[in-house]
VEXKE-857274 format. One line per field, with one value per residue: residue in one letter; residue number from 1; z, y, x of N, C-alpha, C in turn. Coordinates in pm, 1 decimal, padded with zeros to 6 digits. Atoms other than C-alpha are relative to their C-alpha. Last residue first. Layout:
BEGIN
r = (A	...) $
k = (NUM	...) $
n_zz = (Z	...) $
n_yy = (Y	...) $
n_xx = (X	...) $
ca_zz = (Z	...) $
ca_yy = (Y	...) $
ca_xx = (X	...) $
c_zz = (Z	...) $
c_yy = (Y	...) $
c_xx = (X	...) $
***
This chain:
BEGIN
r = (X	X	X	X	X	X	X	X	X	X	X	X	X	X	X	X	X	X	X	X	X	X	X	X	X	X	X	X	X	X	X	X	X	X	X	X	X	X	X	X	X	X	X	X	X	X	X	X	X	X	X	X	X	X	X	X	X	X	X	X	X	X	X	X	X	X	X	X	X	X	X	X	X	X	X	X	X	X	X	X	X	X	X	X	X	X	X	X	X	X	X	X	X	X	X	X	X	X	X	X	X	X	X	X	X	X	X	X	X	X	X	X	X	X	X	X	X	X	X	X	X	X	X	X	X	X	X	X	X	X	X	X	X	X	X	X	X	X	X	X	X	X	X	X	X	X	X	X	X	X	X	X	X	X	X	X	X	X	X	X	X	X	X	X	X	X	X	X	X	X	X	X	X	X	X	X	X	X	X	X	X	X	X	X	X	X	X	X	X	X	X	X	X	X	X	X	X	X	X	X	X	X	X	X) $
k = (204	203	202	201	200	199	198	197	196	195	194	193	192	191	190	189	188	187	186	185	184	183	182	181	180	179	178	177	176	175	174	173	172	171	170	169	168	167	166	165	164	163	162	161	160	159	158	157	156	155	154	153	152	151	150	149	148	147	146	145	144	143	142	141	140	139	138	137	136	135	134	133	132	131	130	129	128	127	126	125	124	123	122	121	120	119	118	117	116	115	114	113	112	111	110	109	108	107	106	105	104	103	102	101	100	99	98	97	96	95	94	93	92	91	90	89	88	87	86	85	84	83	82	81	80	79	78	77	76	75	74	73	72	71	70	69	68	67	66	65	64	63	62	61	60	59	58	57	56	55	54	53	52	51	50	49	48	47	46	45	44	43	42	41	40	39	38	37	36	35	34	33	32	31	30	29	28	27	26	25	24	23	22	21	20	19	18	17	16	15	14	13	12	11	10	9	8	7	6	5	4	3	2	1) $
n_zz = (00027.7	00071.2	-00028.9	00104.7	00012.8	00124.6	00085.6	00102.1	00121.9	00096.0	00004.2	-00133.7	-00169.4	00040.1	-00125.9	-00015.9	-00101.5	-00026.0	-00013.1	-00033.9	00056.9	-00045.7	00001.6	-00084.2	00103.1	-00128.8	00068.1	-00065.9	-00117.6	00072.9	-00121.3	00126.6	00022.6	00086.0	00021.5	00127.1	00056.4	00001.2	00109.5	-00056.1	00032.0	-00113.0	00112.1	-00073.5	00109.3	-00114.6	00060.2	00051.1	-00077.4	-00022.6	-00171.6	-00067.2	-00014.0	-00145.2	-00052.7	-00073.2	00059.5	-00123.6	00020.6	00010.2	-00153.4	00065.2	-00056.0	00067.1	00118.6	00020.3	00070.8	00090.9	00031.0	00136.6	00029.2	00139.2	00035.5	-00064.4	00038.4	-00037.1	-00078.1	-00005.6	-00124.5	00022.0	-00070.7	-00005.4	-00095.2	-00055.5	-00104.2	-00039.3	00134.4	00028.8	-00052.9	-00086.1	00085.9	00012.1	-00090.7	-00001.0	00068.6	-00123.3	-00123.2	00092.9	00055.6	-00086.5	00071.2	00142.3	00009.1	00000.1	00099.7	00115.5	-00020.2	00087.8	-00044.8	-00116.5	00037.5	00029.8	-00096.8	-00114.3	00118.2	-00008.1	-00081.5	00030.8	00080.5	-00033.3	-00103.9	00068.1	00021.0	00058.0	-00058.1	-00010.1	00111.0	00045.8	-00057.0	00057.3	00108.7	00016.0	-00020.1	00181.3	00142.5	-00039.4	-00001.1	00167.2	00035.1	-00047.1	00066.6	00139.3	-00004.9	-00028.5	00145.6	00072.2	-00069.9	00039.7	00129.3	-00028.3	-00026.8	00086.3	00109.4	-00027.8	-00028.1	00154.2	00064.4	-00009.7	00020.4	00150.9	-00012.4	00004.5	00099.5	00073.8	-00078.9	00019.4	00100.2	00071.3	-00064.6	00050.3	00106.1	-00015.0	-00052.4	00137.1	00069.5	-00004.1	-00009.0	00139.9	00057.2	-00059.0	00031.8	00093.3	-00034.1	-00033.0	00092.3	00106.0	00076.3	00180.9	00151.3	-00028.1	00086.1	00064.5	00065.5	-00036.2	00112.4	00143.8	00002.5	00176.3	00024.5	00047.5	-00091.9	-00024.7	-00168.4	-00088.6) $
n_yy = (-00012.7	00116.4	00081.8	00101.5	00028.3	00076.7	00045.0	00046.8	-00001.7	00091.7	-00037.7	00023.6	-00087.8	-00132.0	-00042.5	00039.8	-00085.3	00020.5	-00130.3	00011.9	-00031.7	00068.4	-00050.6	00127.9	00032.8	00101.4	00152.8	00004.9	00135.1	00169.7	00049.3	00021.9	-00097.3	-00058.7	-00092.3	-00102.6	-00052.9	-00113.3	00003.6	-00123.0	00004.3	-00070.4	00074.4	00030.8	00007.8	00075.4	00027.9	00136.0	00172.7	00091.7	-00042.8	-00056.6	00138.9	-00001.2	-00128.5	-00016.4	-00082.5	-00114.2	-00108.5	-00122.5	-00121.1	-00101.7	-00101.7	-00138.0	-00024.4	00118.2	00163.6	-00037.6	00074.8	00004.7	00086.1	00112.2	-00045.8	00116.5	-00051.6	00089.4	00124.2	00136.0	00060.7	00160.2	00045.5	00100.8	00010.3	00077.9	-00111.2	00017.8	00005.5	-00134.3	00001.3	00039.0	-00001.4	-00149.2	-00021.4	00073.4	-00063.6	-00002.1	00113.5	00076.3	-00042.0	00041.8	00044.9	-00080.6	-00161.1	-00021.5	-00012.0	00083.4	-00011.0	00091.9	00125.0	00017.1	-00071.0	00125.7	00078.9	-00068.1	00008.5	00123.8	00022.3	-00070.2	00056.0	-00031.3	-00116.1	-00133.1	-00059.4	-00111.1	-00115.2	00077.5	00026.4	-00151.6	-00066.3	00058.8	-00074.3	-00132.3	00014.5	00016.9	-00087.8	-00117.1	00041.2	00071.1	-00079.4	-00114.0	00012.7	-00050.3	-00118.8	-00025.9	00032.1	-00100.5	-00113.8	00048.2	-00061.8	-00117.2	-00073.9	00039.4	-00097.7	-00106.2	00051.1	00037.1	-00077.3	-00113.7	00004.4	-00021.4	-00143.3	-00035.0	00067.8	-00075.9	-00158.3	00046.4	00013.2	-00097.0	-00140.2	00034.7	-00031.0	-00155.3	-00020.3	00035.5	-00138.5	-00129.1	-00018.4	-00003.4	-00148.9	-00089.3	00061.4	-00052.7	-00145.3	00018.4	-00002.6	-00116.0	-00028.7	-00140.7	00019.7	-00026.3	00023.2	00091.9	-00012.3	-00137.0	-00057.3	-00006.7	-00163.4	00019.3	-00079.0	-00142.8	-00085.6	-00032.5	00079.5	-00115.3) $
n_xx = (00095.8	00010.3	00145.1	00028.7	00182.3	00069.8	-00135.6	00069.7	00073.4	00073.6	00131.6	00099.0	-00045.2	-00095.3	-00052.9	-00167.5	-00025.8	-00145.5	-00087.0	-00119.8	-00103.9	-00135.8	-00147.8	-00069.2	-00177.5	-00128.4	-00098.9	-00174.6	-00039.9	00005.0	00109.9	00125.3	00024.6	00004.6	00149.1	00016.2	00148.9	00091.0	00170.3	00053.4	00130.6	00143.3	00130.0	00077.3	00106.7	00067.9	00154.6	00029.8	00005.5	00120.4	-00013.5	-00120.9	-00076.4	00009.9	-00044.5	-00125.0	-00015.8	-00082.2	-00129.2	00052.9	-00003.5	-00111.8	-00023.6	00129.5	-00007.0	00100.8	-00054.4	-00048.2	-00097.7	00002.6	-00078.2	00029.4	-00076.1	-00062.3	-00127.1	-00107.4	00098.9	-00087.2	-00034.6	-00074.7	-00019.9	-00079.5	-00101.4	00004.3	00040.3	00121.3	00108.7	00025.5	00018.8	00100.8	00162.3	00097.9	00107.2	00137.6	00100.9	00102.1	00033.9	00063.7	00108.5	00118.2	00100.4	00011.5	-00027.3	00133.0	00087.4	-00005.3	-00146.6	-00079.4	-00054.1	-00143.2	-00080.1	-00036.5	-00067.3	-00138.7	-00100.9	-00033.0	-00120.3	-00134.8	-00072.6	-00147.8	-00037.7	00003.9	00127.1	-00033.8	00086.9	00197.3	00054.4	-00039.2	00112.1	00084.1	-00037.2	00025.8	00139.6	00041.7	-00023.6	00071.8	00190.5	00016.8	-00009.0	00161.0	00026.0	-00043.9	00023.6	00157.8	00086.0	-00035.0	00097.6	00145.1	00003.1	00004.2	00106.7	00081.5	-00004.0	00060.6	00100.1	00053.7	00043.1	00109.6	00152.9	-00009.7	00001.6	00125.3	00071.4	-00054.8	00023.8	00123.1	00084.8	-00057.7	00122.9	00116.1	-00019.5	00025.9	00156.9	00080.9	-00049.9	00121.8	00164.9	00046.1	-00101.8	00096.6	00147.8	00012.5	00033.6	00094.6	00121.4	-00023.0	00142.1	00013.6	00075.3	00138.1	00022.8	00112.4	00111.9	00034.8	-00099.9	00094.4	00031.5	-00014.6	00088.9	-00085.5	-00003.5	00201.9	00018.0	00020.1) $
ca_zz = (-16680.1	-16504.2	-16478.1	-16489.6	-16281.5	-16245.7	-16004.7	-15749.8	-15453.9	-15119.3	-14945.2	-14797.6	-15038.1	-15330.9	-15256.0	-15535.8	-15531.7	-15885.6	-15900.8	-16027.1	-16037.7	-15996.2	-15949.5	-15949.5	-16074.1	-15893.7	-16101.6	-15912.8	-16115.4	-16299.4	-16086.8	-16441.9	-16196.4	-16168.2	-15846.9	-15911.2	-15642.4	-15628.9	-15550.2	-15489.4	-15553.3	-15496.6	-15649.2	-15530.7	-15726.7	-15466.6	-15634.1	-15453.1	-15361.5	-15683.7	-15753.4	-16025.1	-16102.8	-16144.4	-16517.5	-16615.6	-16594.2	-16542.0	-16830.8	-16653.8	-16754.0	-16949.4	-16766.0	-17036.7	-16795.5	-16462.5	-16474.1	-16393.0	-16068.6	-15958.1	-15619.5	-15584.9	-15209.6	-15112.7	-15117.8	-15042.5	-15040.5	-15084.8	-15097.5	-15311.7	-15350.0	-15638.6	-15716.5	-16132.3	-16355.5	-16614.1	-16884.7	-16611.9	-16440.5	-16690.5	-16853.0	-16558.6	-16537.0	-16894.8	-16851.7	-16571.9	-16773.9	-17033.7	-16798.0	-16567.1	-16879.5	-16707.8	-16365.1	-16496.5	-16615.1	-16296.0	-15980.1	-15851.0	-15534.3	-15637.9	-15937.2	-15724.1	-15532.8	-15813.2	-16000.6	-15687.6	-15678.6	-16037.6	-15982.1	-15675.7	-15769.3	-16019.2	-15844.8	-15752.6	-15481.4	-15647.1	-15740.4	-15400.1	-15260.6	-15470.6	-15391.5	-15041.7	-15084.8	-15326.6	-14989.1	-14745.3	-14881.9	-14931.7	-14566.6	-14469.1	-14658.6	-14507.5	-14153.9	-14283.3	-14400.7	-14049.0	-13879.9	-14111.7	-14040.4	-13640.6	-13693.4	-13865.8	-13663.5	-13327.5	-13447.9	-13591.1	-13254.8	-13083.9	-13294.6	-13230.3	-12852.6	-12885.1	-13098.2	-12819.2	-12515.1	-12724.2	-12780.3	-12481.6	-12326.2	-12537.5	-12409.9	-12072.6	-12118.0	-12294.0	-12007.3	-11767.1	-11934.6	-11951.2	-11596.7	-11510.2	-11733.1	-11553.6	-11231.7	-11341.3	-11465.2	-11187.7	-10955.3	-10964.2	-10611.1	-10389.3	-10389.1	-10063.8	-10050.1	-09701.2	-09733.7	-09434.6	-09140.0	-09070.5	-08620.9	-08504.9	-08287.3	-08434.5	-08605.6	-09014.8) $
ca_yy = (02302.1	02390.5	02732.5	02803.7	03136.8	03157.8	03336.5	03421.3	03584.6	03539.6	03765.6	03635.9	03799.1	03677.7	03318.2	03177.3	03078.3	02911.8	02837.9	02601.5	02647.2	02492.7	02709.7	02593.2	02888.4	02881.6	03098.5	03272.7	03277.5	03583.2	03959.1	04124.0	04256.5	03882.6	03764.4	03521.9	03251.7	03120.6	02800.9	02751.5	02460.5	02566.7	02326.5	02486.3	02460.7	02591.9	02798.7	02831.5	03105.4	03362.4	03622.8	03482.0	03148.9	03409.4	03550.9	03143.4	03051.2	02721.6	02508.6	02225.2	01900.0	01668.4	01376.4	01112.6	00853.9	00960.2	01098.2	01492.8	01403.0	01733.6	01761.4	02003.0	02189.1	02179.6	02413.4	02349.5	02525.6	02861.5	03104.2	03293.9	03586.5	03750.3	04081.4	04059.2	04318.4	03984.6	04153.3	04327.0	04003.5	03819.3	04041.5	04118.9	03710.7	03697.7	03987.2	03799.6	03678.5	03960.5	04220.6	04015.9	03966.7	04134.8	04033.6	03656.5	03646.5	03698.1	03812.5	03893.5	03975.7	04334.8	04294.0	04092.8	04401.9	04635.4	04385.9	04379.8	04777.3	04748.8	04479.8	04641.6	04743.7	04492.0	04212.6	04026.7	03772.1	03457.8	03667.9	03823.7	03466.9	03330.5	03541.1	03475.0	03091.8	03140.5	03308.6	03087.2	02773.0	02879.6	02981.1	02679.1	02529.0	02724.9	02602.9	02258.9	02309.4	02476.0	02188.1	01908.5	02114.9	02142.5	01778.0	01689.3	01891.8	01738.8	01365.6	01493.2	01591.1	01335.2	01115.1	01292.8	01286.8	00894.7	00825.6	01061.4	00838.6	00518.0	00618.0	00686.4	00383.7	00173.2	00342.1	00317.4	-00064.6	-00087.0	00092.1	-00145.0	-00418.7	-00312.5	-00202.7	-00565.6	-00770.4	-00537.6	-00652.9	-01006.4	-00952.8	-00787.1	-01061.2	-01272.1	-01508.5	-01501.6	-01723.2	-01709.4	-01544.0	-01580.3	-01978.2	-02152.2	-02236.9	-02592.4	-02646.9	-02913.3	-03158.4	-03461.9	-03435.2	-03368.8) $
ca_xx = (-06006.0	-05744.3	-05673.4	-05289.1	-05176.0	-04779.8	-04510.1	-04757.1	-04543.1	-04370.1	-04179.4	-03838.8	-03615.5	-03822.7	-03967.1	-04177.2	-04556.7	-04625.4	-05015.6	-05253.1	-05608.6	-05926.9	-06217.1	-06624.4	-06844.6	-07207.2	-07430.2	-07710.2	-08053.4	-08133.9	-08207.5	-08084.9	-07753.1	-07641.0	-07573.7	-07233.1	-07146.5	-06803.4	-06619.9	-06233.0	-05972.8	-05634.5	-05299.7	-04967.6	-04660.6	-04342.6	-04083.7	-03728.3	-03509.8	-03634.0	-03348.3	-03176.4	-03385.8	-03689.6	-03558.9	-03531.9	-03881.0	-03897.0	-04109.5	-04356.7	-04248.6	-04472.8	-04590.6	-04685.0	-04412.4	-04366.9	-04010.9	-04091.4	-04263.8	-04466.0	-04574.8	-04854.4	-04895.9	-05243.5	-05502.8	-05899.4	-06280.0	-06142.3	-06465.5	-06619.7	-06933.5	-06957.5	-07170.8	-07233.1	-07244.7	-07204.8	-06988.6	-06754.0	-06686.6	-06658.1	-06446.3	-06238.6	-06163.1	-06072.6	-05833.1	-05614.7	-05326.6	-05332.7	-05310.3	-05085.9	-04816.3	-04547.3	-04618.3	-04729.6	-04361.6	-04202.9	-04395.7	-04697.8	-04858.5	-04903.7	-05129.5	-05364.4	-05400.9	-05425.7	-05704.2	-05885.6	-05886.4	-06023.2	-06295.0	-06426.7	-06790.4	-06846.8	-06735.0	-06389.8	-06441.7	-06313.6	-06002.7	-05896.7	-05964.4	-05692.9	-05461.3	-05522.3	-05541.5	-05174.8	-05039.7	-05173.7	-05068.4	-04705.6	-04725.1	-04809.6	-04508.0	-04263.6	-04420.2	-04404.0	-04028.8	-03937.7	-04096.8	-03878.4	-03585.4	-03609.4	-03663.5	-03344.6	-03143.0	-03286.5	-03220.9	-02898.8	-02834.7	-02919.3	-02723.9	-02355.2	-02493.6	-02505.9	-02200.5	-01960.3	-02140.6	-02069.8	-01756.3	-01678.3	-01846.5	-01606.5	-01286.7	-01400.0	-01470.4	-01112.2	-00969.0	-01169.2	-01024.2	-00634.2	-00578.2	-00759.3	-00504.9	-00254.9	-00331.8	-00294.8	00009.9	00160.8	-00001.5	00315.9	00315.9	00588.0	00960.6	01078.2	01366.1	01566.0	01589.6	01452.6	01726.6	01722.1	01745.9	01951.2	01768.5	01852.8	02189.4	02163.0) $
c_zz = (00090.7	00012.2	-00052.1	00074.3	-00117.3	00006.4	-00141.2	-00121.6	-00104.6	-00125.4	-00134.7	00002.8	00091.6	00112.7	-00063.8	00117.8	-00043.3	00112.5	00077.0	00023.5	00085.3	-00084.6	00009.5	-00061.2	00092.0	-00135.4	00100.0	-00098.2	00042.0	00109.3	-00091.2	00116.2	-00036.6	00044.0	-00117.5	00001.1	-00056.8	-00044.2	00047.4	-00051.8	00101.6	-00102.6	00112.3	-00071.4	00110.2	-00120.9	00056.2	-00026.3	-00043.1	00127.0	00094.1	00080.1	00041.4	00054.9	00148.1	00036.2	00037.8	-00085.4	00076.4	-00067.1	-00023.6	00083.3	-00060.5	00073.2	-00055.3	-00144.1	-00021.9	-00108.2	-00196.0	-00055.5	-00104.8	00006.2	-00115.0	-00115.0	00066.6	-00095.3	00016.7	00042.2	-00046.7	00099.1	00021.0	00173.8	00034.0	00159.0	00128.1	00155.6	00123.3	-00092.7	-00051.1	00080.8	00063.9	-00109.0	00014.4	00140.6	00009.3	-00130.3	00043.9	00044.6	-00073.7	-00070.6	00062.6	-00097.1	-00127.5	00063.2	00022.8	-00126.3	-00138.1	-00052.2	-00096.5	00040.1	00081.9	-00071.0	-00047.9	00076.2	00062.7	-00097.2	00018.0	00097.5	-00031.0	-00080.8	00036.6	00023.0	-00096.1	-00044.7	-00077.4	00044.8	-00014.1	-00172.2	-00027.8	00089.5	-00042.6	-00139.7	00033.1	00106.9	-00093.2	-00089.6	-00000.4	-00020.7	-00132.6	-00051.1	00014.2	-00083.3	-00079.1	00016.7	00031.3	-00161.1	-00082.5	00070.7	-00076.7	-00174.5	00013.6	00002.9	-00070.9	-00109.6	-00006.1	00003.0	-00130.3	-00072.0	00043.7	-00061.1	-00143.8	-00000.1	00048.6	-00128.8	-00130.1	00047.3	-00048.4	-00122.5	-00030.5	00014.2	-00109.3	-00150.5	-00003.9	00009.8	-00117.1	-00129.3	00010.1	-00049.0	-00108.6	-00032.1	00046.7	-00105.2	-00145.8	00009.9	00013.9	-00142.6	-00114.2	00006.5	-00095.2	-00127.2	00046.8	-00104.3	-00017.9	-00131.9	00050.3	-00045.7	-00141.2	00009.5	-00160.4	-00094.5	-00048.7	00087.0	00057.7	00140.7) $
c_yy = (-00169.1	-00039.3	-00126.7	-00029.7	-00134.6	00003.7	-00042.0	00059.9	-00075.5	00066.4	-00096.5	00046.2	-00017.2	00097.5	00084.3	00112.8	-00016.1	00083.2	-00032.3	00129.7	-00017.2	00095.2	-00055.5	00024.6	-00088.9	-00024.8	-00004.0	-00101.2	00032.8	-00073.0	-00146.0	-00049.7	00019.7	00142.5	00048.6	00057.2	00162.4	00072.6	00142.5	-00012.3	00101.2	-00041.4	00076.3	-00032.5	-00005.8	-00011.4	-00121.4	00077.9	-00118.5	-00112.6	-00073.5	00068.6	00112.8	-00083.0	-00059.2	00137.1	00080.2	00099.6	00078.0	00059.2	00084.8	00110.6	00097.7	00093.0	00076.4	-00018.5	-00071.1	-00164.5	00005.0	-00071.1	-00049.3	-00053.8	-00141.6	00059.3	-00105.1	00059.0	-00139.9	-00142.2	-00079.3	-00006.3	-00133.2	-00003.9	-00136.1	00033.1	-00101.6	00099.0	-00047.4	-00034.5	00131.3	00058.5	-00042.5	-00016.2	00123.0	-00028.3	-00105.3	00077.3	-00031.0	-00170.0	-00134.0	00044.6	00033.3	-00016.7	00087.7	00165.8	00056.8	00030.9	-00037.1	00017.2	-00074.5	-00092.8	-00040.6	00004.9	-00111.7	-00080.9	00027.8	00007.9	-00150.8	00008.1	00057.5	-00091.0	00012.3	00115.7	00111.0	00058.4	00110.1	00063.9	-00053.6	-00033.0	00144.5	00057.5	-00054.9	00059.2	00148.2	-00010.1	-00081.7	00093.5	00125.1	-00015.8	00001.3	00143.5	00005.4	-00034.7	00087.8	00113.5	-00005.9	-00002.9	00138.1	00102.4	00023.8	00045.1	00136.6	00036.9	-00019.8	00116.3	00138.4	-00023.1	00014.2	00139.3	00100.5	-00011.5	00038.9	00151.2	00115.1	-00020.6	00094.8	00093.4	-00002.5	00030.4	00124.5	00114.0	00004.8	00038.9	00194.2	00012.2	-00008.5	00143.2	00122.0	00029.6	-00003.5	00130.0	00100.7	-00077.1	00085.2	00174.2	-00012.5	-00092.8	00114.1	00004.1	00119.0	-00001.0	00080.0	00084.6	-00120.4	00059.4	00172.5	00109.9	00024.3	00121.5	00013.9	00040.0	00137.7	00143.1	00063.5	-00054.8) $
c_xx = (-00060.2	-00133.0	-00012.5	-00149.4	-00006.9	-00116.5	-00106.3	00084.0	-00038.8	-00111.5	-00078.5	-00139.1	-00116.8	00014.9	00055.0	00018.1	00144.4	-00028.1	00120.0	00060.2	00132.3	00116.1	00078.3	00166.5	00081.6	00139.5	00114.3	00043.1	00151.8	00096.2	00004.2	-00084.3	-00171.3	-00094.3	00004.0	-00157.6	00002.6	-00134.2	-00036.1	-00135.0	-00087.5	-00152.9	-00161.2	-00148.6	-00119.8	-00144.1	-00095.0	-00151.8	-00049.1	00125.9	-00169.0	-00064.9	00093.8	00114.4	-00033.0	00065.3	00124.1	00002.3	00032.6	00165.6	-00030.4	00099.4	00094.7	00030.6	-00168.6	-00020.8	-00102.3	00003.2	00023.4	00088.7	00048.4	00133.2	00001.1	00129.7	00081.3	00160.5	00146.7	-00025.0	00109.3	00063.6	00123.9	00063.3	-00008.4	00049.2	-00008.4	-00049.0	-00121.0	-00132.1	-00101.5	-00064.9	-00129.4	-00097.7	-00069.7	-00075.9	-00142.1	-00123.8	-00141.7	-00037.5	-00081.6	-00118.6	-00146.9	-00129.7	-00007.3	-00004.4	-00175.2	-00108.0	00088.5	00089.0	00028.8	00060.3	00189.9	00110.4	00029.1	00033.0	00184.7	00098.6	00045.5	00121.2	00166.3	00078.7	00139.3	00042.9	-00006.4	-00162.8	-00013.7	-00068.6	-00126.8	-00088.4	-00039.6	-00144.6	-00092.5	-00029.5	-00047.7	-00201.5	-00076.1	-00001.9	-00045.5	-00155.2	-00034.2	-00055.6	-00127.6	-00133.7	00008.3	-00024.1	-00125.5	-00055.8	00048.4	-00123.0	-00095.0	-00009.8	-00017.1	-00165.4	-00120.2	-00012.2	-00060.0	-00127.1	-00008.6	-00021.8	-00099.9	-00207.4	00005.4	-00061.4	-00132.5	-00163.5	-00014.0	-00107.6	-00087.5	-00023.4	00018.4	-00098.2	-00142.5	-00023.5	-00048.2	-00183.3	-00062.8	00102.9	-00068.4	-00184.5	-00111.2	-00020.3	-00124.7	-00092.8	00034.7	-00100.1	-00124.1	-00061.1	00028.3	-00117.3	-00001.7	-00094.6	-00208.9	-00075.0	-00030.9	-00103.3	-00096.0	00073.1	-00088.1	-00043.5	00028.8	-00114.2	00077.7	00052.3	-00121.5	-00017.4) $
***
């Protein structure tokens, strides 16, 4: 080449490739979105399973307050029965039952009107605890209880509740108070949303 002559540079020059690079990047955050999306979708799914689950568990407690209340009514109707209002007690205890112990209630409940009727007695009682009974079928010696299968068609569910109760007894003769001490079992069942005493079992 003669000095002094000028070298013309080539018209492409050769530049750098960021198209992959820039799609590398693309990719990432799409896979980051993708993630967080998911992870968004997951955590909302949870909350509200979180919120079902509790709105169920409060609904069952509140069910099973109720449950209480009823068999500690029914049961307070009985530890109070006297001379004087044995018959309308009878009627009202009558009413809050359901199933077999409906049909039978005469012969159910007679041995408390005797009592009550043999010792002229006015009766004072009280609920002194109620709890809902739990009844595992598989423990071994545990016999099961027998269902009764006219409430199974318009009974919701049955609920065993366990009430301990104490009642004082004036006798008529002016003789010492007797203190009676009350455990009994009882079926509550659900019929169209009104609860009733399904069973009586005194345990001795």
């Amino acid at each position: 080449m003669p000095p002094g002559s000028l070298t013309r540079m080539p018209d492409d020059e050769p530049t750098p490739d960021h198209d992959g690079d820039d799609g590398r990047v693309v990719t990432s955050y799409g896979i980051a979105s993708a993630v967080l999306g998911v992870l968004a979708v997951a955590a909302v799914a949870l909350a509200a399973l979180i919120w079902t689950q509790h709105r169920s568990d409060e609904d069952e407690l509140q069910y099973r307050t109720r449950v209480m209340q009823t068999a500690a009514d029914w049961t307070g109707v009985l530890v109070n029965m006297n001379k004087d209002t044995v018959e309308a007690s009878m009627v009202k205890l009558h009413e809050g039952t359901v199933g077999q112990l409906n049909a039978d209630f005469d012969a159910s409940v007679e041995p408390y009107r005797e009592l009550v009727q043999t010792l002229q007695s006015r009766t004072t009682g009280q609920v002194d605890s109620v709890a809902v009974e739990t009844i595992h079928h598989e423990q071994q010696g545990a016999a099961p209880r027998q269902e009764q299968p006219e409430l199974a068609a318009f009974a919701a569910r049955t609920d065993t509740v366990m009430v301990v109760a104490t009642s004082i007894s004036e006798n008529a003769g002016g003789d010492k108070p007797r203190t009676v001490r009350w455990t009994l079992r009882l079926d509550v069942s659900d019929v169209d949303g009104k609860l009733l005493i399904s069973r009586l079992e005194p345990i001795r």
